[in-house]
C-alpha positions as CSV (number, residue, x, y, z in Angstrom):
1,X,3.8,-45.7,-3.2
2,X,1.7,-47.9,-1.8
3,X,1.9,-49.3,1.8
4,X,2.1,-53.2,2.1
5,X,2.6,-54.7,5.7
6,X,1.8,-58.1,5.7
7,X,2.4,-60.8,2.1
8,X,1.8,-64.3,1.8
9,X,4.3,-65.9,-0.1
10,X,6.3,-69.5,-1.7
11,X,9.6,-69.8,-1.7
12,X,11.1,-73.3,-3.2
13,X,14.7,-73.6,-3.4
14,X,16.2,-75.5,-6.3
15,X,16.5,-79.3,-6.9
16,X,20.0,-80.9,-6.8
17,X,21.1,-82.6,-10.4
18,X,20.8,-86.0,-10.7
19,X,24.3,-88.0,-10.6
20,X,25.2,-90.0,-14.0
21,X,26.5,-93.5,-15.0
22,X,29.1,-93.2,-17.4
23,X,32.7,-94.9,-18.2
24,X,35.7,-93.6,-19.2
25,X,35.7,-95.0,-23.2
26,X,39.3,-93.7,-24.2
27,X,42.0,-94.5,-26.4
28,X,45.5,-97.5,-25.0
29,X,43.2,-97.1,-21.4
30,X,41.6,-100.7,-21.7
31,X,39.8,-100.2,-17.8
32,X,38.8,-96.7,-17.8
33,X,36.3,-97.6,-14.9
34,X,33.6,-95.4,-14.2
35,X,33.3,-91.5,-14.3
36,X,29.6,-90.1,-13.2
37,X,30.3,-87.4,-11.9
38,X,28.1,-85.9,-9.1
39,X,25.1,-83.2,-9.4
40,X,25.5,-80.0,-8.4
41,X,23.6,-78.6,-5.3
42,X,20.1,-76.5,-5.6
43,X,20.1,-72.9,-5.4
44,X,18.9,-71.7,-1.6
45,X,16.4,-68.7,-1.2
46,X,17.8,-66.1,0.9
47,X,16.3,-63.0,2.5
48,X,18.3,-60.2,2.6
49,X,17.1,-56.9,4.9
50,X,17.3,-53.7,2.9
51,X,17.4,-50.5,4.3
52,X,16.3,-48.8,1.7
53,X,13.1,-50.5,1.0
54,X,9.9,-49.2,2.9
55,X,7.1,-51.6,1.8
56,X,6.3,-55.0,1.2
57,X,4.8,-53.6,-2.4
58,X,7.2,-56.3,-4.3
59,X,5.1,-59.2,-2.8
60,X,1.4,-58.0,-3.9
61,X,1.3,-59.7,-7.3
62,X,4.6,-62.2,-7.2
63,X,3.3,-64.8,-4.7
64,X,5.8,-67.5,-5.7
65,X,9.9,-67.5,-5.8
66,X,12.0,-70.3,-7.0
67,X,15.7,-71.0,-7.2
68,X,17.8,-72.5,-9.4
69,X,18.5,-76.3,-9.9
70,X,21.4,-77.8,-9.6
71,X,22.9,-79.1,-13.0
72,X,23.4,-82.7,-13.6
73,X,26.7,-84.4,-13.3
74,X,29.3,-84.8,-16.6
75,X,31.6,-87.4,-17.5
76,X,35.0,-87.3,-16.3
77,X,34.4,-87.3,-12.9
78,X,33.0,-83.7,-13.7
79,X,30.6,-82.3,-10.8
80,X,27.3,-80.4,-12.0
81,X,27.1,-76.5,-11.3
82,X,25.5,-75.6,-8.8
83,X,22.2,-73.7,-8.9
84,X,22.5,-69.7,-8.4
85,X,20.9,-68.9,-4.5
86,X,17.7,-66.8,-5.2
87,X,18.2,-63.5,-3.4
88,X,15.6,-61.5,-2.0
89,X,15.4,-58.6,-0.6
90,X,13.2,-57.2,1.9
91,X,12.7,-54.0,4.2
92,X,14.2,-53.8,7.4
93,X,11.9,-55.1,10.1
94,X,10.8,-58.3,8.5
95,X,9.9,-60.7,10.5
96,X,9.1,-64.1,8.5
97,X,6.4,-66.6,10.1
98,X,5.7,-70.4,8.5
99,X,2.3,-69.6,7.1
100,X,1.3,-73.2,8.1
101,X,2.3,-73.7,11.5
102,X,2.4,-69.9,12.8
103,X,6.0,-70.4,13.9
104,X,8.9,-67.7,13.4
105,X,11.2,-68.5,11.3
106,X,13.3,-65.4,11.6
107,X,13.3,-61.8,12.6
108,X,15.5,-58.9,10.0
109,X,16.0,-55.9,11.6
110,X,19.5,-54.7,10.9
111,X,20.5,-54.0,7.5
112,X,21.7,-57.0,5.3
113,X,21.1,-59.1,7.8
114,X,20.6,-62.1,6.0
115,X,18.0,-65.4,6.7
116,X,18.9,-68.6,4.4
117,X,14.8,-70.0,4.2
118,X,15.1,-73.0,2.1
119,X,18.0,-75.0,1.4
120,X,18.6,-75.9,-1.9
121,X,18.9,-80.1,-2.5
122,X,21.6,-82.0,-2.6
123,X,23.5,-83.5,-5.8
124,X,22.9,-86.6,-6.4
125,X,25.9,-89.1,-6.5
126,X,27.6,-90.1,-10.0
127,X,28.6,-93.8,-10.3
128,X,32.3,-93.2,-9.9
129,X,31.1,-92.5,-6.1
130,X,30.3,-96.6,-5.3
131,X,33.7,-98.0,-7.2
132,X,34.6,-100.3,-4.5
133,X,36.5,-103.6,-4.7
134,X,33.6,-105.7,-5.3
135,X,31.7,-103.5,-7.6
136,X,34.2,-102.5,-10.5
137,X,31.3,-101.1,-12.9
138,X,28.5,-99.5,-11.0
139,X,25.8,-99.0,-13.3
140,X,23.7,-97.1,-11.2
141,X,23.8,-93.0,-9.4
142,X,21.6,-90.9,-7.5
143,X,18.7,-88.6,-8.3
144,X,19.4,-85.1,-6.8
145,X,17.0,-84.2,-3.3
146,X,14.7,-81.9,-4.2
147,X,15.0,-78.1,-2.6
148,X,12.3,-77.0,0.5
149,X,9.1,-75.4,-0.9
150,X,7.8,-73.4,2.4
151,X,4.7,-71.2,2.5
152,X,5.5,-68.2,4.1
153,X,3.7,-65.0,5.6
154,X,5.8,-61.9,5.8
155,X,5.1,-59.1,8.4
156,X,6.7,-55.6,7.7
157,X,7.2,-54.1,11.6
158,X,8.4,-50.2,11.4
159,X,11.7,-50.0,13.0
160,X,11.3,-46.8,15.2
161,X,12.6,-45.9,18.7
162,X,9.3,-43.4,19.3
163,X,5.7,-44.2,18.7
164,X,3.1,-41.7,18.6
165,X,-0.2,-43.3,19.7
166,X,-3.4,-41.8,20.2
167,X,-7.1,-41.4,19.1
168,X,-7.8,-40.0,15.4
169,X,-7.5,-37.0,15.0
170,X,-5.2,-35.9,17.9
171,X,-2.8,-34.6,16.0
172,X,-0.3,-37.3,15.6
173,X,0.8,-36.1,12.1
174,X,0.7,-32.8,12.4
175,X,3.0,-33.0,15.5
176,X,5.6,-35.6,13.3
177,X,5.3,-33.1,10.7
178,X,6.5,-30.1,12.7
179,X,9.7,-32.1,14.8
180,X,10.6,-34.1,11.4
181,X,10.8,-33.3,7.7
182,X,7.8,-35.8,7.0
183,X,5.1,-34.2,5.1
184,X,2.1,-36.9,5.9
185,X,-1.6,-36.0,4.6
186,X,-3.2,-33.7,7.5
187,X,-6.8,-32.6,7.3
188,X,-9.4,-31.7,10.0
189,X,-11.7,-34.9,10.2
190,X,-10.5,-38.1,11.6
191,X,-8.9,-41.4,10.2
192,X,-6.8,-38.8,8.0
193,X,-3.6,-40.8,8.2
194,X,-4.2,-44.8,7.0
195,X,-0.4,-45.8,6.8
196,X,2.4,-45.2,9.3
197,X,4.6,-42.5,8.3
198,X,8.3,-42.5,9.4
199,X,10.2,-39.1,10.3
200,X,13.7,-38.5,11.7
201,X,13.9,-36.0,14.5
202,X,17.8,-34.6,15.0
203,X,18.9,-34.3,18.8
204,X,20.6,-31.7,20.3
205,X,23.7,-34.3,19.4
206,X,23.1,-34.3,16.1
207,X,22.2,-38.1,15.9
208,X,18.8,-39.1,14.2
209,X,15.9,-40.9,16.3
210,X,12.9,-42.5,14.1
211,X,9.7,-41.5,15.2
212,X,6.6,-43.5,13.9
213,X,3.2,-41.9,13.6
214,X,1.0,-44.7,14.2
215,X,-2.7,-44.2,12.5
216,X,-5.1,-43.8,15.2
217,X,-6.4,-46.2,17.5
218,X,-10.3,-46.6,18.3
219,X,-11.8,-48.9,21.3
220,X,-11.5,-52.2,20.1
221,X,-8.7,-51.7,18.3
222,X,-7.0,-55.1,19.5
223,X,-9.8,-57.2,18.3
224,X,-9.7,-55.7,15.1
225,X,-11.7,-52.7,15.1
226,X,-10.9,-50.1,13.0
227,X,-7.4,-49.1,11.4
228,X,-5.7,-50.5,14.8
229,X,-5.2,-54.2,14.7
230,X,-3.8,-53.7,11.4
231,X,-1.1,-51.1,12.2
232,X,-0.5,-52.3,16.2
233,X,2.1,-54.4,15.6
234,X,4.2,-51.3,14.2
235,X,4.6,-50.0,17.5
236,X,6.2,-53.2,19.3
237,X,9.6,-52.1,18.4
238,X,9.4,-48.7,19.4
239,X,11.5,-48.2,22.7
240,X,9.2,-45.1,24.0
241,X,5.3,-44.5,23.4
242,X,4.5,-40.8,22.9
243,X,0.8,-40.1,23.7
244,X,-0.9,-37.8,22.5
245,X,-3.9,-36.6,23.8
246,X,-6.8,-34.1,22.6
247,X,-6.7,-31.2,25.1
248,X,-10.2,-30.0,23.1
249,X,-12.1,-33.2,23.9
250,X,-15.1,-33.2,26.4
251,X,-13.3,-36.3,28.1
252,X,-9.4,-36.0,28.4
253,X,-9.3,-39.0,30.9
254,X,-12.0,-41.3,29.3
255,X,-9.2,-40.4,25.9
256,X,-6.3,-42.4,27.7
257,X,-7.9,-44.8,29.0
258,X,-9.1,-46.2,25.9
259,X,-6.1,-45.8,24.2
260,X,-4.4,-48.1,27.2
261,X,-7.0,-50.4,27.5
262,X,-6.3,-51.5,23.8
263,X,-2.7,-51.6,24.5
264,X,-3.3,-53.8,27.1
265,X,-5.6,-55.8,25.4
266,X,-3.2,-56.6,22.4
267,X,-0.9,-58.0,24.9
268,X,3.5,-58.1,23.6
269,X,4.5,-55.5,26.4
270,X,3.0,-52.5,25.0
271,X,1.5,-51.4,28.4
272,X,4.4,-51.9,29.8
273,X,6.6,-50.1,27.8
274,X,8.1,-46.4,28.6
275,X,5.5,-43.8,27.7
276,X,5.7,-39.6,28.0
277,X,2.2,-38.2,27.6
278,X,1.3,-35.0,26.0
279,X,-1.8,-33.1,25.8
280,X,-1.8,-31.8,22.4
281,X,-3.6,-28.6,21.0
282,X,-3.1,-26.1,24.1
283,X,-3.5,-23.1,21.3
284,X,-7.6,-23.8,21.0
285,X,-8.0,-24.5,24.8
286,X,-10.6,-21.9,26.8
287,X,-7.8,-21.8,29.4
288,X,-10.9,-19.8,31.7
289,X,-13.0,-23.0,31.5
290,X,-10.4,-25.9,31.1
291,X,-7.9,-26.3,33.8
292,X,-5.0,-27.9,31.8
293,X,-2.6,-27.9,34.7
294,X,-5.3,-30.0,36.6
295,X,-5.8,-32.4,34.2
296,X,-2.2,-33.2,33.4
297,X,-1.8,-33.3,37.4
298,X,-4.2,-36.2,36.9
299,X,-2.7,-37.8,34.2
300,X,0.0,-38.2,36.0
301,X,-1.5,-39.5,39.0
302,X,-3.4,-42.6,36.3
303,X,-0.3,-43.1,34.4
304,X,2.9,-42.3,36.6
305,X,4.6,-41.0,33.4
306,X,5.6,-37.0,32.6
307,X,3.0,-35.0,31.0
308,X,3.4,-32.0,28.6
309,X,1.5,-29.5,27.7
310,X,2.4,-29.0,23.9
311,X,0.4,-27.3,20.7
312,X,2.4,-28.7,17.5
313,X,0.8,-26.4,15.3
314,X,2.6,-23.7,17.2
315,X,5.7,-26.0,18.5
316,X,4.8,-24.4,21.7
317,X,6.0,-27.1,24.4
318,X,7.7,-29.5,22.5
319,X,11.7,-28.7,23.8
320,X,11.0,-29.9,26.8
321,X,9.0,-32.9,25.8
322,X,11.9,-34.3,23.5
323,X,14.4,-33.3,26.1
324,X,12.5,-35.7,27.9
325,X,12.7,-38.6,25.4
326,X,16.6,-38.3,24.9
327,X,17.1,-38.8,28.6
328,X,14.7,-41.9,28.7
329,X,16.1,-43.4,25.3
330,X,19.7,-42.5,26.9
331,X,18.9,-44.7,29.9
332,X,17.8,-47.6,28.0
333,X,19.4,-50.2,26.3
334,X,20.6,-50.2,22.4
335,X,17.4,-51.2,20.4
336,X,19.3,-54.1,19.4
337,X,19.1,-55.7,22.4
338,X,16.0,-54.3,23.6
339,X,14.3,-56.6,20.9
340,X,16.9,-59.1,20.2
């Protein structure tokens, strides 16, 4: 399946139905007066937040969605139907901008949580609405309002409480691969991983967290170098940023800068939010020419933040590192307020 983040889309809702003239014509009832009866209202187009659905795939090749109209009036005083709402569904994490004007329109995060886009139009009146005592016979009713046509960009935003960050090649998937049952593609060159991949990691508890291995970042990554500025905005929901670090690189601190200089750069609170740093791939260190307790002493003088020493090949050091993400996600508030 593929992976589809971002769609642009129209959405029209349906027109009302027009109102009608018409006059009662029946049998020993000499002034049957009039009996247009009313359209019936358009159908809306409502977005409804699946749980169950991962991608924005549906919206590659149908760019344009349109509701039901609203039936014209009857005779009789008889109201049109109305026109069926068009119901769409969408993955959790949705968030739905006015492709015009940039604004947000709405935000789906829990599941069928719904978001009513464009309101179908109203029915137009039938003539039996204007009998008054001065008009007797109105010949004339309404047209029904035509529904809202809205252009509309859709951005898929992972709903995860951790996100693994890092350069290529760190090990990002490897390490969701061996805490979760994901099974993303791992090989030894970077750029490996081109979508996000999602994995549940149980706690002691038994509840299930989301962790989000986000593909990796280069320098320039916020002004649209590279994979990053395409998959950045998956971590903005994530409560807790995991980083992972290459212990095997000539440069461990020169690593994490970059990676927080591109956080800071894209701006919505991502350097600010809680991060645990771990330097990954212990198992291939020279520990007679690389000083690992040194340089995770000095990590933690740059970032203030804990940092573990972890291999997730050999799951060596990763206990204490998620003991270490329950007690920060324990401390913080539900993720529906977080990002409400």
């Amino acid at each position: 399946m593929q992976f589809i983040d971002q769609a642009e889309i129209e959405v029209a809702a349906g027109n009302g139905g027009d109102g009608i003239v018409a006059f009662r014509r029946e049998k020993y009832v000499p002034a049957g007066g009039p009996s247009g009866g009313n359209g019936g209202r358009g159908g809306s187009v409502i977005f409804v937040a699946d749980q169950n659905l991962q991608t924005l795939l549906d919206f590659r090749y149908n760019h344009r969605f349109q509701a039901e109209n609203g039936s014209r009036g009857g005779p009789n005083n008889c109201t049109g139907a109305n026109g069926k709402d068009l119901i769409i569904e969408v993955p959790c994490g949705t968030a739905v901008y006015d492709a015009e004007t940039g604004e947000l329109l709405g935000d789906l995060t829990e599941p069928q949580q719904t978001l009513r886009i464009a309101q179908g139009g109203k029915g137009g009146l039938g003539n039996q609405h204007f009998l008054s005592n001065r008009n007797r016979a109105p010949e004339y009713a309404l047209p029904g309002l035509p529904g809202e046509i809205k252009q509309l960009r859709l951005e898929l935003k992972l709903l995860a409480e951790v996100g693994i960050i890092g350069l290529p090649n760190a090990g990002k998937s490897t390490l969701i691969s061996s805490l979760s049952a994901a099974r993303p593609k791992i090989a030894d060159y970077p750029f490996t991983t081109l979508i996000p991949n999602l994995g549940v990691v149980r706690k002691p508890t038994g509840d299930g967290t989301v962790f989000a291995d986000i593909p990796g970042l280069i320098e320039g990554a916020a002004g649209g170098a590279g994979l990053g500025h395409d998959f950045l905005r998956h971590i903005e929901r994530t409560r807790v940023l995991l980083h992972l670090i290459d212990a095997t690189s000539d440069d461990v601190i020169r690593d994490y800068n970059t990676i927080q200089q591109e956080l800071k750069a894209y701006g919505r609170g991502l350097a600010e939010r809680s991060q645990i740093l771990a330097l990954n791939k212990i198992d291939a260190v020279d520990r007679e020419t690389v000083d690992l307790e040194a340089l995770a002493t000095q990590l933690n003088h740059l970032s203030y933040a804990p940092v573990f020493l972890i291999s997730a090949v050999t799951r060596t050091g990763l206990e204490p590192m998620l003991q270490q993400i329950w007690e920060i996600l324990d401390q913080m508030k539900p993720a529906e307020e977080l990002f409400r």
